[in-house]
ZALUM-852543 format. One record per residue (C-alpha): residue in one letter; x, y, z. Coordinates in nm, 3 decimals, always signed. Example, Ala and Ser with C-alpha at 12.3 -4.5 7.8 and 13.67 -1.06 7.14 Angstrom:
BEGIN
REC, residuo, c1, c2, c3
REC, A, +1.230, -0.450, +0.780
REC, S, +1.367, -0.106, +0.714
END
This chain:
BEGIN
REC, residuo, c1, c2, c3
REC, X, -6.900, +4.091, -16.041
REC, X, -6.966, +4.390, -15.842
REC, X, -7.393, +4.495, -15.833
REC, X, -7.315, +4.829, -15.974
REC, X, -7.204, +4.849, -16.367
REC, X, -7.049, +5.179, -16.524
REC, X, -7.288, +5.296, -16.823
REC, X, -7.074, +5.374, -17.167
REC, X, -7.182, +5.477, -17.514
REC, X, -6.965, +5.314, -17.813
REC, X, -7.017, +5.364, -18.159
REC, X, -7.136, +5.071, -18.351
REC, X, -7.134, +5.030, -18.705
REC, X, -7.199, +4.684, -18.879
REC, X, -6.956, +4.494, -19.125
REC, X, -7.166, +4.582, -19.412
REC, X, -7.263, +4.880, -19.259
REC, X, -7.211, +5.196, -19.527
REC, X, -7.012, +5.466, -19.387
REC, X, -7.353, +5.712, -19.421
REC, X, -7.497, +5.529, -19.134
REC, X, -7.488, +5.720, -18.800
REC, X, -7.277, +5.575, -18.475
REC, X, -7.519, +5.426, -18.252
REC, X, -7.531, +5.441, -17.895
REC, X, -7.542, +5.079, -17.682
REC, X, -7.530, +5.054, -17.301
REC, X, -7.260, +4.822, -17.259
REC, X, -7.273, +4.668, -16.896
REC, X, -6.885, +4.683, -16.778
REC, X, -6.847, +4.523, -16.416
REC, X, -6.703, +4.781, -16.171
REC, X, -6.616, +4.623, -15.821
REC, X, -6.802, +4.738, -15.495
REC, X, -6.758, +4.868, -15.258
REC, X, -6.425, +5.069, -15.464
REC, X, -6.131, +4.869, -15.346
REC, X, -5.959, +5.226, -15.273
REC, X, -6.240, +5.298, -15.001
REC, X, -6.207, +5.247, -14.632
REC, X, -6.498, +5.137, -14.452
REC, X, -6.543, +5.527, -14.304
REC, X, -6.597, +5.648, -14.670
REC, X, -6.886, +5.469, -14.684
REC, X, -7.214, +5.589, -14.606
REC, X, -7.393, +5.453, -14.317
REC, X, -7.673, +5.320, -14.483
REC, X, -7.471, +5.163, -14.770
REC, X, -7.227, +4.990, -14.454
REC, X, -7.518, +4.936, -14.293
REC, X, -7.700, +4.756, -14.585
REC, X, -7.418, +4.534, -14.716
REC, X, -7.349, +4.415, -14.341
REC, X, -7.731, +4.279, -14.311
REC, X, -7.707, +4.116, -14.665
REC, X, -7.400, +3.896, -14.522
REC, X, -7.599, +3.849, -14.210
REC, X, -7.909, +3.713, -14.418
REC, X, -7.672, +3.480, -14.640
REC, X, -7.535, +3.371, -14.308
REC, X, -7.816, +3.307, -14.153
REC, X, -7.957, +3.108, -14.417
REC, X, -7.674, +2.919, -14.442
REC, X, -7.715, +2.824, -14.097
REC, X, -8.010, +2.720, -14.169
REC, X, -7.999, +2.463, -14.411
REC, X, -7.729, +2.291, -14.225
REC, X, -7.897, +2.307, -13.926
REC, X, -8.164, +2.099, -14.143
REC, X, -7.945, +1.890, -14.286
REC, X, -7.811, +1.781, -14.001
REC, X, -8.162, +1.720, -13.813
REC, X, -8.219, +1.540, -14.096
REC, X, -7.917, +1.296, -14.086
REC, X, -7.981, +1.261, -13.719
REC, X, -8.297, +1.174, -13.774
REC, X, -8.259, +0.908, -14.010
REC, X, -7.972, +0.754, -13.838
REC, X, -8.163, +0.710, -13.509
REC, X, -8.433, +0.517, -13.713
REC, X, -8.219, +0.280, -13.875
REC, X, -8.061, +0.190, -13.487
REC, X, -8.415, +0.207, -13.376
REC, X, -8.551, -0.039, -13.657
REC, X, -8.286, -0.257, -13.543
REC, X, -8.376, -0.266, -13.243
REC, X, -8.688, -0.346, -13.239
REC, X, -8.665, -0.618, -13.487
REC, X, -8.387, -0.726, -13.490
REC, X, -8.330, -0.724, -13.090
REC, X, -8.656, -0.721, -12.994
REC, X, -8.567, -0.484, -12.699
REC, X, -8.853, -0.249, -12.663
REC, X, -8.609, -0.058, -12.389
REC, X, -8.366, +0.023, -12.657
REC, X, -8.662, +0.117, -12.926
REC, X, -8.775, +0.312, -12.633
REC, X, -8.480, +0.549, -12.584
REC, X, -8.376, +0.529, -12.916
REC, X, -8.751, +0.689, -13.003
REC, X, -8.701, +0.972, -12.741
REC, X, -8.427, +1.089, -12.892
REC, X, -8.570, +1.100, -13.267
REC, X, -8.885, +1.277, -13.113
REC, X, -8.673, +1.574, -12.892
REC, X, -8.468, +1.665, -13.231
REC, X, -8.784, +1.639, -13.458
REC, X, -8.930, +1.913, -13.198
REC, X, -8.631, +2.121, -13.234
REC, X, -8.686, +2.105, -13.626
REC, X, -8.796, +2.447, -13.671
REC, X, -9.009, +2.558, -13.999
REC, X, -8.734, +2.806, -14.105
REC, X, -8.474, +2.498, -14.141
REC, X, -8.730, +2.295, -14.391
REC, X, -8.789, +2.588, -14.583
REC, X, -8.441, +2.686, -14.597
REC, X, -8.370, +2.352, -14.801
REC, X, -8.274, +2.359, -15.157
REC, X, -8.088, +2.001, -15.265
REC, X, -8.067, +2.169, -15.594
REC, X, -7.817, +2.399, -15.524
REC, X, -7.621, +2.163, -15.260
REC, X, -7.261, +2.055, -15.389
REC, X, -7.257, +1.714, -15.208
REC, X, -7.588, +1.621, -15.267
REC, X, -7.623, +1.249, -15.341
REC, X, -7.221, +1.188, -15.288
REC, X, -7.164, +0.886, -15.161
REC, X, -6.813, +0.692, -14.996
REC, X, -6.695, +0.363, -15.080
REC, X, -6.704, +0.265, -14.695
REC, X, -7.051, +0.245, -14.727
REC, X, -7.033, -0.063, -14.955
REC, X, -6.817, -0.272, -14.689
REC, X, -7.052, -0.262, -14.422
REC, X, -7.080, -0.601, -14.329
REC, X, -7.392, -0.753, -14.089
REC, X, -7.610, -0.536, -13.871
REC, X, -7.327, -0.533, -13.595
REC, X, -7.163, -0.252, -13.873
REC, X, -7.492, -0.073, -13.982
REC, X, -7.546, +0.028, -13.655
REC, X, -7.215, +0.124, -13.540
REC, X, -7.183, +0.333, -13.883
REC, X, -7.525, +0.499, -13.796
REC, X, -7.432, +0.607, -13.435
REC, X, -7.118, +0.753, -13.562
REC, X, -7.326, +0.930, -13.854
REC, X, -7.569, +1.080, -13.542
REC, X, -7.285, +1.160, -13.282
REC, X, -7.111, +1.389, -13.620
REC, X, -7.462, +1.517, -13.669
REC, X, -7.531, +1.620, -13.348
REC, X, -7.193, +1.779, -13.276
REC, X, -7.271, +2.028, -13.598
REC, X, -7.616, +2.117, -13.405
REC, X, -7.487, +2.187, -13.081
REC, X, -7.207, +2.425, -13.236
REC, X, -7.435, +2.608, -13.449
REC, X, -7.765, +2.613, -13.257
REC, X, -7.581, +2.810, -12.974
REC, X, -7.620, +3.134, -13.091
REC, X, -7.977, +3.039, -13.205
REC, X, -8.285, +3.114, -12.932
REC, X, -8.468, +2.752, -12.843
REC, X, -8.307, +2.463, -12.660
REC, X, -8.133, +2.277, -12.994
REC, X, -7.810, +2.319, -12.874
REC, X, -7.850, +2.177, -12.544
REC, X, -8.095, +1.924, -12.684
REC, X, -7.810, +1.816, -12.934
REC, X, -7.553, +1.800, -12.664
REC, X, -7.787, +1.570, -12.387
REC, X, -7.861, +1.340, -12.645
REC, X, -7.542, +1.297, -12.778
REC, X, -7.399, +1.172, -12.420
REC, X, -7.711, +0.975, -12.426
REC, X, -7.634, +0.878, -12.722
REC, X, -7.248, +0.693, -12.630
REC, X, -7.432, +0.495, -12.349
REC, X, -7.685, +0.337, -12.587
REC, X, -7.416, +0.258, -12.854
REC, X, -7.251, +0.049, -12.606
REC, X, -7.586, -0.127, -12.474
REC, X, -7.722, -0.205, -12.901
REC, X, -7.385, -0.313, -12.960
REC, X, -7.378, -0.524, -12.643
REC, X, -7.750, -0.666, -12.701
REC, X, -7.637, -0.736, -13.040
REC, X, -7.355, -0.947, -12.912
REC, X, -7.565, -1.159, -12.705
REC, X, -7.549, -1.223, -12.329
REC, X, -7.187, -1.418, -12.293
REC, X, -7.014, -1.080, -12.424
REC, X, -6.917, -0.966, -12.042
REC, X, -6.739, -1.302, -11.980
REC, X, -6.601, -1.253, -12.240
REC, X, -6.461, -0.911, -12.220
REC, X, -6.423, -1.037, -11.872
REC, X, -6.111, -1.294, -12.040
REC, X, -5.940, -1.003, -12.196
REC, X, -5.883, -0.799, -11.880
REC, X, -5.579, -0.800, -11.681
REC, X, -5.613, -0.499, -11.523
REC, X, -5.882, -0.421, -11.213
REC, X, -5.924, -0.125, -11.095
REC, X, -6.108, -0.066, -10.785
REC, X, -6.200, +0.260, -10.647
REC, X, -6.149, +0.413, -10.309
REC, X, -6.371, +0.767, -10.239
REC, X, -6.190, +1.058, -10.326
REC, X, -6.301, +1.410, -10.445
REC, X, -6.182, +1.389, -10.793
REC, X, -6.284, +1.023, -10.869
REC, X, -6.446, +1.082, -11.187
REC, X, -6.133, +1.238, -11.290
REC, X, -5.902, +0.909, -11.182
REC, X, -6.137, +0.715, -11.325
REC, X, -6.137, +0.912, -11.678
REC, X, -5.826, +0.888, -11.688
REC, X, -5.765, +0.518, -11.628
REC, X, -6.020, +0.424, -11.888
REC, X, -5.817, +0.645, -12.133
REC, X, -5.553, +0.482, -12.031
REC, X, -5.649, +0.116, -12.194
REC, X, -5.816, +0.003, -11.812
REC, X, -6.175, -0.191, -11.888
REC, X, -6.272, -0.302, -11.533
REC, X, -6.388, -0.088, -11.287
REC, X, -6.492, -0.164, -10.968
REC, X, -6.692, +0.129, -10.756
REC, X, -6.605, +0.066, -10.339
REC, X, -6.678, +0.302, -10.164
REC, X, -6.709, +0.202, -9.765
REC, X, -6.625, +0.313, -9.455
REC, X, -6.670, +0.675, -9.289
REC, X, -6.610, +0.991, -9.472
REC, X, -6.693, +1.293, -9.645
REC, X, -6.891, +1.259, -9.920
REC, X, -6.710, +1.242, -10.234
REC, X, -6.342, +1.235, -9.973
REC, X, -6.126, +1.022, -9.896
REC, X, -6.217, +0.840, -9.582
REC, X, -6.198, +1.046, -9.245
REC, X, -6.162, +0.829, -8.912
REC, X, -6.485, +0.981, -8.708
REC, X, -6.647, +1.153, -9.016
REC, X, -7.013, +1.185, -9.136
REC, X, -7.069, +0.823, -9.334
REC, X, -7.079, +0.840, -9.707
REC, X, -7.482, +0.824, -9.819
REC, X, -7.644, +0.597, -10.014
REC, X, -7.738, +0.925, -10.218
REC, X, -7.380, +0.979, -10.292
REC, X, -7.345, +0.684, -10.357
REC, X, -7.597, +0.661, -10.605
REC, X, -7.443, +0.959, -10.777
REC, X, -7.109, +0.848, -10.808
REC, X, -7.201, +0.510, -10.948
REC, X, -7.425, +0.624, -11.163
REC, X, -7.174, +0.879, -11.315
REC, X, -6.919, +0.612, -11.339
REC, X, -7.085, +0.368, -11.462
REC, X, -7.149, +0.595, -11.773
REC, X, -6.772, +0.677, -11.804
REC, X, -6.718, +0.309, -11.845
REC, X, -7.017, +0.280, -12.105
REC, X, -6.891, +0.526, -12.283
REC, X, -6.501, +0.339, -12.279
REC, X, -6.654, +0.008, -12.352
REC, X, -6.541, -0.152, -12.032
REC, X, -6.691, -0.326, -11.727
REC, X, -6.844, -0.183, -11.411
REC, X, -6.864, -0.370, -11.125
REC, X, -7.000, -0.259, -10.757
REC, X, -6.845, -0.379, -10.444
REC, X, -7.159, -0.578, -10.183
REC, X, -7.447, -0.375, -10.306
REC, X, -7.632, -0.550, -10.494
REC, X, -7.912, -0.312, -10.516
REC, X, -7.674, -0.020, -10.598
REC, X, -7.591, -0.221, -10.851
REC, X, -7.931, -0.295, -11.014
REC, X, -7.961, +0.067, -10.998
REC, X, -7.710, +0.193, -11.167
REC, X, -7.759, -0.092, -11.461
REC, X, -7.386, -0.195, -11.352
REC, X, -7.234, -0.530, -11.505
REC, X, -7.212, -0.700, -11.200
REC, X, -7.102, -0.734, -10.798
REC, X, -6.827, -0.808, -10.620
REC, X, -6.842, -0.997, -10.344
REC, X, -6.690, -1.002, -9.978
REC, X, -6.686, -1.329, -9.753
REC, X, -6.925, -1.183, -9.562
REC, X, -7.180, -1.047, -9.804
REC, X, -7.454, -1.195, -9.942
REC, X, -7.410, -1.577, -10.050
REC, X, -7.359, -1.561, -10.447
REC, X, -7.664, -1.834, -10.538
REC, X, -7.888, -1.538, -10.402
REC, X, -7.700, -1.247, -10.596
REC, X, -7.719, -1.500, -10.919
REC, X, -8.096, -1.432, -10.852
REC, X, -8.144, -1.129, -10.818
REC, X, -7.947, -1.016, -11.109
REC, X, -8.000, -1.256, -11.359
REC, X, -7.765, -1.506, -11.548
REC, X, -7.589, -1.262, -11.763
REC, X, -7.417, -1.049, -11.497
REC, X, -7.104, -1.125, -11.340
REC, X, -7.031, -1.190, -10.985
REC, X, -6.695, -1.169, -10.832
REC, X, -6.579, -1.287, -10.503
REC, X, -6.303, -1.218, -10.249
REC, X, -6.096, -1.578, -10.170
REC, X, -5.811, -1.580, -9.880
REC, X, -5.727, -1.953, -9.871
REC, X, -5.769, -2.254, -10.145
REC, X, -6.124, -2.376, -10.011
REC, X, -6.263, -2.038, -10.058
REC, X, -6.162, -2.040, -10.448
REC, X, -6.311, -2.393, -10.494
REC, X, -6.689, -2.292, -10.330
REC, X, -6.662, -1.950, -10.554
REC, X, -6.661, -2.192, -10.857
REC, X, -6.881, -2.444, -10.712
REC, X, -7.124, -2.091, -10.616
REC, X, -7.116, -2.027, -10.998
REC, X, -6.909, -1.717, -10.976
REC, X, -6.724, -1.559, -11.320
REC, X, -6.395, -1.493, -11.093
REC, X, -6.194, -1.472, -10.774
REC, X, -5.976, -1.195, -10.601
REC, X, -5.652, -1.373, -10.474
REC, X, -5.549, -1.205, -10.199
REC, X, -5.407, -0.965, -9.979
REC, X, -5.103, -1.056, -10.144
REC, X, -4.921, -0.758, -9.939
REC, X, -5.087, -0.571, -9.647
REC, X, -5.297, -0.269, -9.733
REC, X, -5.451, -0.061, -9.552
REC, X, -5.794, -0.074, -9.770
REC, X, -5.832, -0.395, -9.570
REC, X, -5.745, -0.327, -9.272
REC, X, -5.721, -0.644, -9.012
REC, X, -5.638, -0.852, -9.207
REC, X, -5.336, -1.066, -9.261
REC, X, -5.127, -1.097, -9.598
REC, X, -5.176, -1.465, -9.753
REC, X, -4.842, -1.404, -9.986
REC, X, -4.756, -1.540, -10.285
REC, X, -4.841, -1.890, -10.202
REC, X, -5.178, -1.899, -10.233
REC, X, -5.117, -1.744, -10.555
REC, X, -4.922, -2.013, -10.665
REC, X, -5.230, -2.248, -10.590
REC, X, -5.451, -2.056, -10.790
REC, X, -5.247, -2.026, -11.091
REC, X, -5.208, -2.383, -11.045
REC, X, -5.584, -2.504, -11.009
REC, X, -5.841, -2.165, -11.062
REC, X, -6.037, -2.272, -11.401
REC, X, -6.177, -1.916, -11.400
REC, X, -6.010, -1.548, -11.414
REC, X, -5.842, -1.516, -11.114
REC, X, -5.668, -1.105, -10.975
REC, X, -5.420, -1.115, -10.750
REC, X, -5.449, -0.781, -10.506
REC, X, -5.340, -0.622, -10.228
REC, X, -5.066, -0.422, -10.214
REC, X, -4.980, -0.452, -10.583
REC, X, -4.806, -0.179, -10.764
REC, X, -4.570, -0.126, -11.034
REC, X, -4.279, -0.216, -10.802
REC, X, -4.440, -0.531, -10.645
REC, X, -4.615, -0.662, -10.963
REC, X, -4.315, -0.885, -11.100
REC, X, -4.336, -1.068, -10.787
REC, X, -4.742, -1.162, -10.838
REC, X, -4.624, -1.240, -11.188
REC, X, -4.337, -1.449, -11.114
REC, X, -4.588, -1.634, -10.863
REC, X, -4.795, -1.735, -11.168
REC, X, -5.084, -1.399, -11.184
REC, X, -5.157, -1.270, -11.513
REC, X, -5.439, -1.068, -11.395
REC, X, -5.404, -0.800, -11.075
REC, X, -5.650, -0.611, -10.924
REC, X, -5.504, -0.239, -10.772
REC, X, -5.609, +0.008, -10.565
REC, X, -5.377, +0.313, -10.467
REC, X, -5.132, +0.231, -10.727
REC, X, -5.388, +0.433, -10.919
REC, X, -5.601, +0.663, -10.690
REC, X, -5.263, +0.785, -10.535
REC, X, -5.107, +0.835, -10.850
REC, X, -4.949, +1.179, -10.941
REC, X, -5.028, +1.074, -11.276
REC, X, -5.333, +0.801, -11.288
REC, X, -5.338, +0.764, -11.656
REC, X, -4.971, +0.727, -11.694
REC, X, -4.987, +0.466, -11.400
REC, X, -5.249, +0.290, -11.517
REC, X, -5.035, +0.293, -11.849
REC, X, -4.764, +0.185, -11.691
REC, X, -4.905, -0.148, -11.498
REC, X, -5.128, -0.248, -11.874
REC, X, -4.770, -0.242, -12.073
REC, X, -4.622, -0.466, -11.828
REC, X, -4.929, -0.684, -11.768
REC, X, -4.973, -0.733, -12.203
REC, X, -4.602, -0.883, -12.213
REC, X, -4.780, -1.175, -11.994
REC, X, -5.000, -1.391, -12.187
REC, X, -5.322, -1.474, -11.992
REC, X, -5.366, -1.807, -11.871
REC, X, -5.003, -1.951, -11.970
REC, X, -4.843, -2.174, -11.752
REC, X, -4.512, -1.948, -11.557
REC, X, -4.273, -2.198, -11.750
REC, X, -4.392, -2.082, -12.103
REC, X, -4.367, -1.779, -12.042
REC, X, -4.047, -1.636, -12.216
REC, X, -4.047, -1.302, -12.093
REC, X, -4.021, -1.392, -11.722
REC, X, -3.674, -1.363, -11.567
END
């Protein structure tokens, strides 16, 4: 109905009404649409144009504004139930912790205008509920429901507190990256400390990382890929964040801060393992999931100190003896290896196949065959007995990383982990 009515006079006479009685006038209210559907926008006058464009705006605007409430609201609440949890249910006063900086940085961005912009009366899905919510079994689910509830929440503030003056929308979008990495470390806590062994089990692929200038990229793109072990190495000389130059400035502990740090997020946010190659105190740094260990590096009893029992620690074997003191050290696996020669370690001589053959044969924890390894010389490391390989360049020299990475996990899941060679039916 348009806000302008035409005005018409209509005799009226009543049923009973004797035909002496005069025609009376009556203001019947007949809609009449407006602006006149035969006008252009130039027929109107300015301040008519003028007026019906800041009516929109206002209805607009307010509508803005109660979802921007809503949606602070349902943050909100969400981050209380995960924080709840985790204070009483975990007992981690680190998770509470973050979990509480987050609730207090959106209830600063709750502006006065959103509250009073609030009217549940007039809200359509007020009160509607799903029949998901019902099969939410254990804490494990209430969480993980709630973190998806604030991630949706926060998405709607950053796209509609953009145009809006105040730091919402950057607010929304910080803590909603913040917000992936302490999913995965609730979850995790929730799990209790064996669940990086055991995620450990599951892998078959390693990835380890050699410096290059678009290494978050490869990286990104291997975890998207399916790949849930990542192992930061960055040594040598070189430019920072290049691949290795012979005579180059060395690669700084800064940058190497940085680039750990960044992807040890990307793998929080995939759900898979991050590992750092020798540094143990990178490593603490960076809140990574373990170390990876050379021959020469620090012995692993003093690593198992320093980073506690629930981290793993990984260690580089060349001959049988080695693999036996890494499980008499206490370490959660071995690299087998250089199966091939490579030139990430330079020096040194190829074992071949046979030592892989031993460890298939004896190893009682995960063992990776590496070096050299790529889609062309992986059936031989299978065929030797590996079920787990550990690459380098058959990723970061990829055209295509994901697609390689791809490649090497559909291979690697037609091998059952830990099956003897002659059970295995789809070996040649």
């Amino acid at each position: 109905m348009g806000s302008i009515a035409n005005l018409v006079s209509l005799p009226i006479r009543p049923k009973s009404s004797p035909a002496r009685f005069a025609p009376l006038p009556l203001i019947a209210m007949v809609p009449a649409p407006f602006p006149n559907p035969s006008l252009e926008p130039q027929d109107l006058l300015p301040e008519d144009l003028e007026a019906q464009v800041g009516m929109a705006g206002a209805v607009e605007q307010r509508a803005i504004e109660r979802l921007l409430d809503a949606n602070l609201d349902r943050a909100r609440e969400g981050l209380r139930v995960i924080e709840d949890w985790c204070r009483f249910g975990l007992a981690r006063p680190d998770l509470v912790s973050r979990t509480k900086d987050f609730r207090q940085r959106l209830g600063r961005c709750h502006q006065a205008s959103f509250k009073l912009a609030r009217h549940t009366a007039t809200d359509p899905a007020a009160g509607m509920a799903h029949g998901a919510q019902a099969e939410r079994q254990g804490a494990a689910a209430v969480v993980a429901a709630n973190c998806g509830r604030v991630q949706e929440a926060l998405r709607v503030l950053e796209e509609f507190g953009r145009g809006l003056p105040g730091p919402l929308a950057g607010e929304a979008a910080a803590i909603r990256y913040g917000l992936y990495d302490l999913e995965v470390d609730v979850l995790r806590a929730a799990a209790g400390p064996g669940w990086r062994r055991e995620l450990l089990g599951q892998c078959q692929l390693y990835f380890v990382t050699s410096p290059a200038a678009n290494l978050e990229a490869v990286v990104t793109a291997a975890l998207e890929a399916g790949v849930r072990l990542v192992q930061y190495r960055a040594k040598g000389d070189g430019l920072a964040g290049a691949a290795p130059v012979a005579g180059g400035p060395a690669i700084t502990d800064q940058q190497r801060l940085t680039d750990a740090r960044a992807l040890r997020q990307l793998c929080a946010r995939h759900g898979a393992l991050f590992l750092v190659n020798d540094r143990i105190d990178l490593a603490l740094a960076v809140d990574a999931d373990g170390v990876h260990l050379g021959q020469d590096d620090l012995p692993p009893a003093i690593a198992r100190r320093l980073l506690g029992p629930d981290r793993l620690i990984g260690r580089s074997t060349h001959r049988l003896e080695q693999l036996h003191q890494a499980v008499a050290d206490g370490c959660d696996y071995v690299g087998v290896g250089p199966v091939n020669a490579t030139p990430t370690k330079p020096g040194r001589d190829p074992v071949g196949l046979d030592y892989v053959r031993q460890a298939a044969a004896t190893s009682p924890i995960p063992f990776f065959a590496i070096g050299g390894i790529d889609s062309t010389s992986l059936e031989e490391a299978l065929a030797a007995g590996a079920s787990r390989v550990a690459v380098v360049r058959a990723i970061t020299q990829a055209a295509d990383a994901g697609a390689a990475s791809a490649e090497l996990l559909a291979r690697l899941a037609q091998v059952r982990l830990d099956q003897p060679l002659l059970e295995r039916p789809d070996q040649p």
